[in-house]
C-alpha positions in Angstrom: -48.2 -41.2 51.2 -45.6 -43.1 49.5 -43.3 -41.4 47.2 -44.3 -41.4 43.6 -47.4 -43.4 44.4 -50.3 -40.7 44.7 -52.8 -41.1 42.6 -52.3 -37.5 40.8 -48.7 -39.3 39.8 -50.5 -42.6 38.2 -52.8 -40.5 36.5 -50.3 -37.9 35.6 -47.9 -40.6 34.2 -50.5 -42.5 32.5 -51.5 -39.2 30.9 -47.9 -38.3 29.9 -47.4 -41.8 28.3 -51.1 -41.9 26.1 -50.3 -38.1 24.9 -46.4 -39.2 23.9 -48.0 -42.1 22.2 -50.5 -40.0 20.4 -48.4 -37.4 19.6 -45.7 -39.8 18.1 -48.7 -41.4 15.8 -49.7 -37.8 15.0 -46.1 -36.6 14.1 -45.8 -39.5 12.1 -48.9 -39.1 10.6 -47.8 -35.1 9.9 -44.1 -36.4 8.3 -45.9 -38.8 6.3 -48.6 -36.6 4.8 -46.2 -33.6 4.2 -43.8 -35.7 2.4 -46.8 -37.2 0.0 -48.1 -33.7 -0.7 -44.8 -32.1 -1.5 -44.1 -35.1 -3.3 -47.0 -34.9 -5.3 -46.8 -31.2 -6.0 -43.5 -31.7 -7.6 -44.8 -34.6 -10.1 -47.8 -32.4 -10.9 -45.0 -29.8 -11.7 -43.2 -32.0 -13.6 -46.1 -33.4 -15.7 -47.5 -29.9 -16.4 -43.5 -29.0 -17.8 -43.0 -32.2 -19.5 -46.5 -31.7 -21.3 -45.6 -28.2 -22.2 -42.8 -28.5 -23.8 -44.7 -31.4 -25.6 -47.1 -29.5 -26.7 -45.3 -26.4 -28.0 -41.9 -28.4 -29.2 -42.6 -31.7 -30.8 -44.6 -30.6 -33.4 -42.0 -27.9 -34.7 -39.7 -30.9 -35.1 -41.1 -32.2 -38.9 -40.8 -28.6 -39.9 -38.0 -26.7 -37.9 -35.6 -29.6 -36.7 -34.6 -31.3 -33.9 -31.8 -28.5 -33.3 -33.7 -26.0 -33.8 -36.4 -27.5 -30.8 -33.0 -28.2 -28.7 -31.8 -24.6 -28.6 -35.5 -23.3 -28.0 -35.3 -25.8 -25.1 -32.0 -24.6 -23.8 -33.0 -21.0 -24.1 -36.7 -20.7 -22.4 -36.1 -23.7 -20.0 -32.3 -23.0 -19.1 -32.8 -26.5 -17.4 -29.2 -26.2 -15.7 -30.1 -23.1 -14.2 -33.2 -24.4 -12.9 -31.7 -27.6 -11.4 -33.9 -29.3 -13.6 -32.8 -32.2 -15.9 -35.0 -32.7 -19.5 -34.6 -34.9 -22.2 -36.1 -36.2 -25.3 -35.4 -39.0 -27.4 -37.5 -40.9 -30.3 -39.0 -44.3 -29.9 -35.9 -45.8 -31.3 -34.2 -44.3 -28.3 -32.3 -41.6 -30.3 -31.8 -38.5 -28.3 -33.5 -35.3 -29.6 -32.1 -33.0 -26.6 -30.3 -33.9 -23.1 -29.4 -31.3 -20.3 -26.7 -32.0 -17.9 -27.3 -35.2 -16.0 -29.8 -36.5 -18.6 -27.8 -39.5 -19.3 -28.9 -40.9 -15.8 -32.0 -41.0 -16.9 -33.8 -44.4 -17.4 -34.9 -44.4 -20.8 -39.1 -44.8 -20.1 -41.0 -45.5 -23.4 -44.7 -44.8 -22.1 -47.3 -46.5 -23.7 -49.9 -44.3 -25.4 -53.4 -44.8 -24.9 -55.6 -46.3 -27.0 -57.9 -44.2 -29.1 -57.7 -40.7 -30.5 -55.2 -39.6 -28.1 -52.1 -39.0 -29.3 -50.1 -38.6 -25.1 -49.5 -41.5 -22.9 -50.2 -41.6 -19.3 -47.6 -39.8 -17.1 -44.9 -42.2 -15.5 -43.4 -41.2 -13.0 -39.7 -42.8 -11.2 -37.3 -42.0 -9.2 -33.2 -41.9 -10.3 -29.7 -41.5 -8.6 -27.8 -38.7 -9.7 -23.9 -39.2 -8.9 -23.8 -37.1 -6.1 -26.3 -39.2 -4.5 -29.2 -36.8 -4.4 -32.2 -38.7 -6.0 -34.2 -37.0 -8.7 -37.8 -37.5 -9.4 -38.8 -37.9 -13.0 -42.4 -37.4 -15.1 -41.8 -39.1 -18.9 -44.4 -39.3 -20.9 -44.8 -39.9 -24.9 -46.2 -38.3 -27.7 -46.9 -39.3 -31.4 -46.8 -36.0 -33.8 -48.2 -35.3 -36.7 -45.8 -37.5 -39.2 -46.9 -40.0 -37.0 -43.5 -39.8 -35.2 -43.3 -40.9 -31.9 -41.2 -38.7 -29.3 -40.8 -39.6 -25.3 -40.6 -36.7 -23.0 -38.6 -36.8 -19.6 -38.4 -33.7 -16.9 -36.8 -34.7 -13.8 -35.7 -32.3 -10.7 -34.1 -33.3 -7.4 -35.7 -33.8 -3.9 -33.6 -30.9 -2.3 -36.7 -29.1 -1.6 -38.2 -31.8 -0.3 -35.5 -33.4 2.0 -35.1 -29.5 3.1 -38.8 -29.0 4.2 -39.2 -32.3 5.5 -35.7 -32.0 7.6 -37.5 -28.4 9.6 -41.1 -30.0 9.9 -38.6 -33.2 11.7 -36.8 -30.2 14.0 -40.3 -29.0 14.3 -41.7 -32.0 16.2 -38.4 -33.1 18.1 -38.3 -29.7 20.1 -42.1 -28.7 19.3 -44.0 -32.1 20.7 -41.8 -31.9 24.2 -42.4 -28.5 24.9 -46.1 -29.6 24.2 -46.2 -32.2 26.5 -44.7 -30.1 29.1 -47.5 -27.5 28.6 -50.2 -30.8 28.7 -48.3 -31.9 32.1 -48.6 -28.5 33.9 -52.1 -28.0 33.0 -52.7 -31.7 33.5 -51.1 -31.7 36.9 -53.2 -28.3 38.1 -56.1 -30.0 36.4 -56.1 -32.5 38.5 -55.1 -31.3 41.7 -58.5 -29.1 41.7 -59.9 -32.4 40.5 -58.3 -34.4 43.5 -59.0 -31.5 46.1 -61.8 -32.8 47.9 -59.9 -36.0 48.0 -57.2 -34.1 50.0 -60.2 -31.9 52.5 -61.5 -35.7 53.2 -57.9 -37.0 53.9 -57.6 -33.9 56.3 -60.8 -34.4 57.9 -60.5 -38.4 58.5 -57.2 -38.0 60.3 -59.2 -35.4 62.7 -61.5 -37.6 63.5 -60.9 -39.3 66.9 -62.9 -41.4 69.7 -63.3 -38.1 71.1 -65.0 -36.4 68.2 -67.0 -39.5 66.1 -69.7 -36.7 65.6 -67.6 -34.5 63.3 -68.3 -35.3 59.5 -66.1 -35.3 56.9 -67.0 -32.3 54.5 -69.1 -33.1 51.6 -68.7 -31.4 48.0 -72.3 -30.8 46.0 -70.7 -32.0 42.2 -72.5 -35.2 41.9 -69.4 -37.0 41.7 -67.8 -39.6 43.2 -66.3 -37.8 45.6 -69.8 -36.7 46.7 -70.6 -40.3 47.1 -67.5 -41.1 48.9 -67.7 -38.3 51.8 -71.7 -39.4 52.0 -70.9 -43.0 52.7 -68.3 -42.5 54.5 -70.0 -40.1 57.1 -73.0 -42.6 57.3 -70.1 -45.4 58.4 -68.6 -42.5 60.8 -72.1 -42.1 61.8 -73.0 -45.8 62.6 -69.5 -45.9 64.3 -70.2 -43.1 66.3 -73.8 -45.0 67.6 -72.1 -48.2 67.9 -69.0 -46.5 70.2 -71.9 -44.3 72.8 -73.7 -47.9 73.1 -70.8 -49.8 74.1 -69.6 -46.5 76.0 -72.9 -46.2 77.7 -73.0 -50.1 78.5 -69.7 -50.6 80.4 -70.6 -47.2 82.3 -73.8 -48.2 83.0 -72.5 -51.8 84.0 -70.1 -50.5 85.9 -71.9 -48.5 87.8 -74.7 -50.9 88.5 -72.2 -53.4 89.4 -70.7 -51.4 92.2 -73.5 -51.5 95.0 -73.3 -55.2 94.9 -69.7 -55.2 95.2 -69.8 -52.8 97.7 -72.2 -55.3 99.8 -70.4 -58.2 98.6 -66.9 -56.7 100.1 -68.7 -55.7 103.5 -70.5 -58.8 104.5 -67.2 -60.4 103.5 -65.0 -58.2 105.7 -67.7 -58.6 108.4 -67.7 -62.6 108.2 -63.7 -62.9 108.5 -63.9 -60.8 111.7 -66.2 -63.4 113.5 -63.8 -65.0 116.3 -65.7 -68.6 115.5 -64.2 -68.9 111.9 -61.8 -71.5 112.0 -58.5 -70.9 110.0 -59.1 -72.8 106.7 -62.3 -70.9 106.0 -61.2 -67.6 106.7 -58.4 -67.8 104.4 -60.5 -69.2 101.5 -63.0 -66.0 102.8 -60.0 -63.4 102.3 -59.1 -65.0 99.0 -62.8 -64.4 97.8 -62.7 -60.8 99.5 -59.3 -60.1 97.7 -60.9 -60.9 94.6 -63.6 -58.4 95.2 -61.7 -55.7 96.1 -59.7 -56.5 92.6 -63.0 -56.5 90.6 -64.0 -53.5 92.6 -61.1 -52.2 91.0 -61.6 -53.0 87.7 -65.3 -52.0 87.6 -63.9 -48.4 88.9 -61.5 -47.9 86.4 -64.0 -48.5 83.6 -66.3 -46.5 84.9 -63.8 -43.6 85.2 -62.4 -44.5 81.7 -65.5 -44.4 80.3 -66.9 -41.4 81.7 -63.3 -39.7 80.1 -64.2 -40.9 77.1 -67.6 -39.5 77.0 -66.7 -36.3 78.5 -69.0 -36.9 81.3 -65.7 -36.7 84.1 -65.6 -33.2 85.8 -62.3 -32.3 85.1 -60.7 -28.9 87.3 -58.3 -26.4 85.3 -55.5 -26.2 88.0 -52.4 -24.5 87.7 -49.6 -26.9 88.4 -45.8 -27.1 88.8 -45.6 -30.4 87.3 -41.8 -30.7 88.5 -43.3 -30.2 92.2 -46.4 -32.8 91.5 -43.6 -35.4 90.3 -40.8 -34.7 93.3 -44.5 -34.4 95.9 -45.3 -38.4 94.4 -41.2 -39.3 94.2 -41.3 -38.8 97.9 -44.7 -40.6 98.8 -43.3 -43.7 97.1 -39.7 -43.4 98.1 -40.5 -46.3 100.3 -41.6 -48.8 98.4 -38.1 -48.1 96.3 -36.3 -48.6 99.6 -37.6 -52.0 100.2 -36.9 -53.5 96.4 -33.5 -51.2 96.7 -34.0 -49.2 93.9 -32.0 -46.1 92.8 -34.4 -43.4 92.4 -33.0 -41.0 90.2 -34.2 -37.4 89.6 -33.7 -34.6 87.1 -36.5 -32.2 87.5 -36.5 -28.7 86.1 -38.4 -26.3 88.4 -41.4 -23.8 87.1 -42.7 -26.4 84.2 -46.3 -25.3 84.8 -49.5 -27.0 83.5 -52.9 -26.4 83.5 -55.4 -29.2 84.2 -56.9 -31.9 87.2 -54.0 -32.0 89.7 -55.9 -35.4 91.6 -56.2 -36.9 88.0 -52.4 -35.9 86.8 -51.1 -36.9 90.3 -52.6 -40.5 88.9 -51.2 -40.9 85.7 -47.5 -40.0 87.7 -48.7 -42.8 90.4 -50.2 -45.3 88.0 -46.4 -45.0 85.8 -44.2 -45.1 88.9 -46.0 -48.0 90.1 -45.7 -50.1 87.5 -42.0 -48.7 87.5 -41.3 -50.2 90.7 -43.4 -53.2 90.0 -41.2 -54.4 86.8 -38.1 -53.2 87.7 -35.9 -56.1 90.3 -34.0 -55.5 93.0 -31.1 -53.0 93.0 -32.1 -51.7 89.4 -32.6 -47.9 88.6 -35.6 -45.4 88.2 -35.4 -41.8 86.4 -37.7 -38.9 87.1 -37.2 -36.4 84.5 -39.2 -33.3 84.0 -38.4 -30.5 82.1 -39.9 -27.7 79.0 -39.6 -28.2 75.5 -41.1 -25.5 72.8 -44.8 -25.2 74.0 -44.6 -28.8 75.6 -43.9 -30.3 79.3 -42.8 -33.2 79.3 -42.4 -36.0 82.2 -40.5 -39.1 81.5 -39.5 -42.0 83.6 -37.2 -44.9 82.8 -36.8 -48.2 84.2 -34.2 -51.2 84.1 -36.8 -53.6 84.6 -38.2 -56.3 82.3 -38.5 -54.4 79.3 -41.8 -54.9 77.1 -41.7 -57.2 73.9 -41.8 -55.8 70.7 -45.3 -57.7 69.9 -46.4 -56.3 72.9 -45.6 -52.8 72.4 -48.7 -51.6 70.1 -51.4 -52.8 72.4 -49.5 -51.9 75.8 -52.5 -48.8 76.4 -55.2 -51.1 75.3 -58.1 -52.3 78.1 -57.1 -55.1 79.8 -54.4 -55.9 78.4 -51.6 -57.4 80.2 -47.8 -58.1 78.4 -46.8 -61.8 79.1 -44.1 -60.7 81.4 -46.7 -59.2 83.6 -48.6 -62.4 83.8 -45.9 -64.3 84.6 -44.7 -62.2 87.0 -45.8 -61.5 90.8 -47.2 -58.6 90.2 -51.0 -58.5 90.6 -53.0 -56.0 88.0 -56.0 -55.5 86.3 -54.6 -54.5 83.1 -56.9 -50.8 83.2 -53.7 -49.2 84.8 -51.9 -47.5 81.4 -55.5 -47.0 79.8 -56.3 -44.7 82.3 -52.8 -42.7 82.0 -53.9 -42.3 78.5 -57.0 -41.4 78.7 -56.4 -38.7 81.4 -53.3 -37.5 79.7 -55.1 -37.0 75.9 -58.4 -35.4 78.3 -55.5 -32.9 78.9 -54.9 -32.2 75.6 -51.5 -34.2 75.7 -49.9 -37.2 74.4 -48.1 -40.8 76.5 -45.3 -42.6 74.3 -43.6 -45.7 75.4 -40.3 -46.7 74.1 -38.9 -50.5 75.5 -36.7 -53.1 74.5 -37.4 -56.6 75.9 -34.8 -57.1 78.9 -33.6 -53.7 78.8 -36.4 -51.6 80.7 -38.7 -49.4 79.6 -39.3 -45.4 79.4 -42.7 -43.5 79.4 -42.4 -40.1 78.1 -45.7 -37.7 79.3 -46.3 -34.9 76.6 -49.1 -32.0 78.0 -49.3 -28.3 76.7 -47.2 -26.2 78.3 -49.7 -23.6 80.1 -49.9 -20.0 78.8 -48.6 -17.5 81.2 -50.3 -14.0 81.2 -47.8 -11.1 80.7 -48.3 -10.1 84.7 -47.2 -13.9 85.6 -44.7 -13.9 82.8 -43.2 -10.9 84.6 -43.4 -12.2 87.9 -41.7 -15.4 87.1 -38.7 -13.3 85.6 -38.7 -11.0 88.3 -39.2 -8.3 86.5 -41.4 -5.5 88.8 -44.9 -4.6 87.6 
């Protein structure tokens, strides 16, 4: 899985970036709305002062006086005291009473309304007082009873406001992260229960082998689409599974059936070269036909024998074997053939590396690799045995100076038949099953083959098998420790 990549991450991120968005619109939306309301509530304050002191003042003028009106103002209001700013003035624009700041005032003249009313419609506006803070102001107008005409005006600064819109703005900045942190974390275990069967199915694919087509990958009952998904996928695993024991079955069964054939084909030939009247020409063209057929015989063995690994239908023994003596036992057999190319057969084999498994199939896999050692490597190059234990592993490796394997070679070098172009240039006869048979015996054992080349510059096979589990007596026994 690449980094960042997982679909939990996508959905995650996509997530994070739709609930920023939303919460940015909805913090907006908050800032907005506040700031009307408060607004608002402060005009409707205001009005209801401005039409107050209408109401109770403006009429005592005619009678009582404008300063008489003033200092009732100035005591019951105290408009400095209040951080409010009032005036009143007559339609001529003569001021009846002004608090501190008044004079920045803009002078409305309200209309008044048509008909029996005697108060115009509140106006509202907003004004710059000199140390910049911006005031909002209600005026409205009223005629008396002389028929005099007097404008109102009550203005107070947005403080308040700025204040209470300044906290809701702290509010969101270090509320709405903390928010989305909360919607991650849930969002993220959210979806990793959500994604879970995703992850059994992953885990179950990757188990799922040639040797083991009839496992199923687990299936969760939630009438999703993960449901679907494990259910068509185990019907494909399924119609895998038929299609892989049909063409198992067919090359076994070919193989086999092909062999009694052979097997005449190879003894009439063998018997026909021996007659003393064969002239020269014919019996070689007869030992090139019979060297064929011992070459398919070959090939029609090895696929039976792979194939019968691969169903599980090969007997295989559970022998305990010193792999390090199995190795030095084949080293020796085929020392020859390394003194006629002369190659230097190198060994470094650590005693006591014990295996458990098919000693006649294991001694092939070693004979099939240091063949095709000796075959690829020229004259005077060098060969390494190495054996030795690694945590619960023995490993056996051996390296080459031969030709070397290309690196478009390399992926397909265990498949059937398959034969790198150096090998079929070469003079080296094969039938291409040699390496698939090392593999398939060595992963029958539970083990692993890696091959790591470079072209021109040899090749080295490195055998993996489980390293076998020694009872405490042999444990003992091996450390010389008395029982």
């Amino acid at each position: 899985m690449k980094a960042n990549r997982s679909i939990r991450v996508k959905l995650i991120t996509l997530y994070v970036a739709i609930l920023t968005l939303v919460f940015v619109c909805f913090g907006i939306y908050i800032y907005a709305g506040f700031k009307t309301y408060l607004t608002r509530s402060l005009q409707q304050t205001l009005t209801w002062r401005a039409q107050q002191i209408a109401s109770t003042f403006l009429q005592e003028i005619p009678t009582k006086g404008e300063a008489f009106v003033s200092n009732e103002i100035q005591t019951r209001y105290a408009p400095e005291l209040n951080q409010r700013v009032i005036r009143i003035a007559d339609v001529h624009g003569q001021q009846v009473y002004g608090s501190k700041n008044s004079d920045v005032l803009t002078r409305i003249q309200p209309e008044l309304v048509s008909g029996p009313q005697v108060e115009s419609v509140p106006v509202s506006s907003q004004v710059s007082l000199p140390s910049g803070e911006r005031l909002e102001v209600i005026a409205l107008s009223r005629r008396i009873a002389d028929g005099s005409i007097y404008t109102v005006e009550v203005g107070a600064p947005e403080t308040d406001i700025s204040t209470a819109l300044a906290g809701l703005t702290w509010t969101l900045i270090f509320g709405f992260p903390f928010l989305i942190g909360l919607a991650i974390g849930g969002g993220y275990i959210l979806l990793g229960r959500a994604l879970r069967p995703v992850d059994q199915i992953v885990s179950a694919a990757e188990a799922i082998t040639l040797e083991n087509l009839r496992q199923r990958l687990p299936v969760s009952k939630t009438g999703d689409e993960f449901e679907r998904l494990s259910s068509a996928l185990n019907r494909m695993i399924e119609r895998l599974d038929e299609s892989f024991q049909l063409t198992t079955r067919f090359a076994a069964d070919a193989s086999h059936e092909l062999r009694t054939p052979l097997t005449v084909m190879r003894g009439e030939l063998e018997s026909l070269i021996k007659e003393p009247t064969l002239n020269e020409d014919l019996a070689e063209r007869i030992g090139n036909v019979l060297e064929e057929a011992v070459r398919l015989t070959r090939i029609i063995e090895g696929l039976l024998f792979v194939s019968r690994l691969e169903t599980g239908e090969a007997q295989m023994r559970k022998d305990k074997i010193d792999l390090g003596e199995m190795i030095n036992g084949i080293a020796d057999q085929m020392a020859p053939l390394a003194d006629d190319k002369l190659l230097n057969l190198c060994r470094k084999i650590t005693p006591g590396v014990l295996v458990e498994g098919d000693e006649i199939r294991l001694k092939q896999v070693g004979v099939n690799l240091l063949d095709n050692a000796f075959k690829y490597t020229p004259e005077g190059g060098q060969i390494s045995l190495h054996v030795w234990a690694e945590s619960n592993l023995a490993i056996f490796s051996i390296s080459d100076t031969g030709m070397g394997i290309s690196e478009r070679a390399l992926p397909h070098i265990f498949d059937r038949f398959f034969r790198a172009e150096q090998a079929r240039t070469s003079r080296t006869s094969g039938t291409g099953l040699g390496l698939s048979i090392v593999q398939s015996i060595v992963e029958a054992h539970g083990g692993k083959v890696r091959v790591e080349s470079q072209e021109g510059r040899g090749a080295r096979f490195r055998v993996e098998l489980p390293l076998m589990k020694l009872q405490p007596a042999a444990m003992m026994e091996k450390t010389g420790v008395a029982v």
